[in-house]
N, C-alpha and C positions, 0 to 999 in steps of 0.2 A: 504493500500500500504506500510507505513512505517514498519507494525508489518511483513509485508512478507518479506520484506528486511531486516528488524531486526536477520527474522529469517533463512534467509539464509547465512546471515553474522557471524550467531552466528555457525550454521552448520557446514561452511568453519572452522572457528577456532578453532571448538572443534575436527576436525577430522586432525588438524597441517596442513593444505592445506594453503601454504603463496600463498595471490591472491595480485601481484606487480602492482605499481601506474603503472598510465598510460605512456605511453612513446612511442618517437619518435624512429626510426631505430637509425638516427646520436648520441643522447644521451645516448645507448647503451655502457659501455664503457668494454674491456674485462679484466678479473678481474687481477692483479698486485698477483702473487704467487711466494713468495722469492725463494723456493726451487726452483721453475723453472731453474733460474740462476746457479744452479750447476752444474756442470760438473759429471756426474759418467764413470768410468772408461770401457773399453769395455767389458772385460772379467767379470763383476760385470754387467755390462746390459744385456750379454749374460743369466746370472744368471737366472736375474730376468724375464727377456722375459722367459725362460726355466719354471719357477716357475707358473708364471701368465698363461701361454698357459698349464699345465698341472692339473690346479686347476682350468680351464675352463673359467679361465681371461674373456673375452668379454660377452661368454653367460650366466657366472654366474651375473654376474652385469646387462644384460638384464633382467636374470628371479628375480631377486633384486626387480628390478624395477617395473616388472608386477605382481609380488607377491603383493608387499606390494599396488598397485593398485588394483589389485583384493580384498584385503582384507578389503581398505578402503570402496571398493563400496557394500561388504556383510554387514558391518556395518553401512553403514548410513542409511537406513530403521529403525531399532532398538533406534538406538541415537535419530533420529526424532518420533517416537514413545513417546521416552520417555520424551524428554525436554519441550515439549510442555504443558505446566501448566492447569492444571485443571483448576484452577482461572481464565485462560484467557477468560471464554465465550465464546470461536470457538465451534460451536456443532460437533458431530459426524462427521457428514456428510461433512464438511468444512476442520476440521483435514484433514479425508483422501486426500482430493482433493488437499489440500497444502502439504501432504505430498508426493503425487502422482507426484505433480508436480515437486516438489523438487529434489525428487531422480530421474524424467528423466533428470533432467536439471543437475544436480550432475553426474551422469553416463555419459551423451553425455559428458561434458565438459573434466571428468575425460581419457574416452576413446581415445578423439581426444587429449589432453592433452600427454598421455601415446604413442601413433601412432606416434606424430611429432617426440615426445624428440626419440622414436626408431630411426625413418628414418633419422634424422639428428645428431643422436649422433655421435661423430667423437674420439672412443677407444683408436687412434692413438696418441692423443691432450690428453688426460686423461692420458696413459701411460705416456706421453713425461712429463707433467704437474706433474701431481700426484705419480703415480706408482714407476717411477725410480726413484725420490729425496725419495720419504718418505720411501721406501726400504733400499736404500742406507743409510740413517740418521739412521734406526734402527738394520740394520742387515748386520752382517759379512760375505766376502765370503761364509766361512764356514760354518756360517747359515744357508744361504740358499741354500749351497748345502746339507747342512743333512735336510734342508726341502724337496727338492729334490727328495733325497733317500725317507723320509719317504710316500712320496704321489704317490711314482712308486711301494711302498707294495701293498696288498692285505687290510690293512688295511685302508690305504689311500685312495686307490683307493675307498673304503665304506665310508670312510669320506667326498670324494668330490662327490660321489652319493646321498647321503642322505642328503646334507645339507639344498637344497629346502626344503622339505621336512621338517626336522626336524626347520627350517625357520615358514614356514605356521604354524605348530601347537603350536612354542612356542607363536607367536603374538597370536591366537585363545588364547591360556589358560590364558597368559600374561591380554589380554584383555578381559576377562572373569572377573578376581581380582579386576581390577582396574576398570572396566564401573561403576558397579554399584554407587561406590562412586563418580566418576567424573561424571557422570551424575546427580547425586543428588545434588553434587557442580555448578552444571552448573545450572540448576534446579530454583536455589537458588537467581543464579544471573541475571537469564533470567527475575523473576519477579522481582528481584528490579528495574532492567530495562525498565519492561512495566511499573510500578509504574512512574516509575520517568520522565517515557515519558507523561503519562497521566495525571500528575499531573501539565504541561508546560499549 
């Protein structure tokens, strides 16, 4: 029981999935974001609303999201594959069945996971929040009206087609580079772990 929990704890972390302590509704507190506090001017929100809804504001930050969800759940078959230590004694037949289990429980959670944050993302609170302070803090009218211009080109307009896209396959090559050795680090650490478990 504990090496299954071990190793679906190690799973979650090795694929950057933060799984948050338990908590009541009331103790929920909503987060304190200094830029919020600022004021930006109208003709500069008009900007920036212009910018965001032309570079696909909402549904580029939805396909963000299902992107790099889809991408996690192509990977975790693979990582569990591989972190699981020859040393450990799980024969064949056990492997698979824990990794079976895993990646449904991995996928279900991830899915439902991805479905809520969709349905209840609230875009309007992100712009209000995020969008219009941190626009404003780094870019000039000007700016962003020659960002403007640039993404009403023909070039632009290739730029905010492809970026899905060009998104999915840099993670793929990105994470091509790096598994192997983050796996082998992980590897590493998963048996000093059973050690130091079994040795209690």
């Amino acid at each position: 029981m504990f090496f299954n929990r071990l190793l679906l704890l190690a799973t979650v972390l090795s694929l950057g999935v933060v799984v948050p302590a338990p908590v009541n509704a009331q103790s929920v507190r909503e987060p304190q974001l200094q830029l919020s506090q600022q004021s930006v001017p109208e003709q500069k929100r008009q900007l920036i609303k212009e910018l965001i809804e032309l570079t696909g504001g909402e549904q580029m930050f939805r396909n963000v999201s299902q992107i790099t969800s889809a991408q996690m759940q192509q990977e975790i078959n693979g990582i569990l594959q591989s972190i699981i230590p020859e040393s450990s004694g799980i024969s064949e037949a056990k492997k698979e069945e824990m990794i079976n289990k895993i990646n449904q429980d991995m996928n279900r959670i991830v899915t439902q996971f991805n479905q809520r944050l969709m349905e209840e993302l609230d875009f309007n609170k992100i712009m209000e929040t995020v969008y219009y302070p941190l626009y404003d803090k780094y870019f000039t009218e000007e700016d962003l009206q020659a960002m403007i211009d640039f993404y009403k080109t023909p070039t632009g307009q290739k730029t905010i087609s492809v970026m899905p896209e060009l998104l999915v396959e840099s993670m793929q090559r990105v994470s091509q580079i790096i598994q192997p050795q983050a796996i082998q680090i992980f590897k590493e650490i998963f048996e000093q772990e059973v050690e130091r478990f079994n040795s209690k």
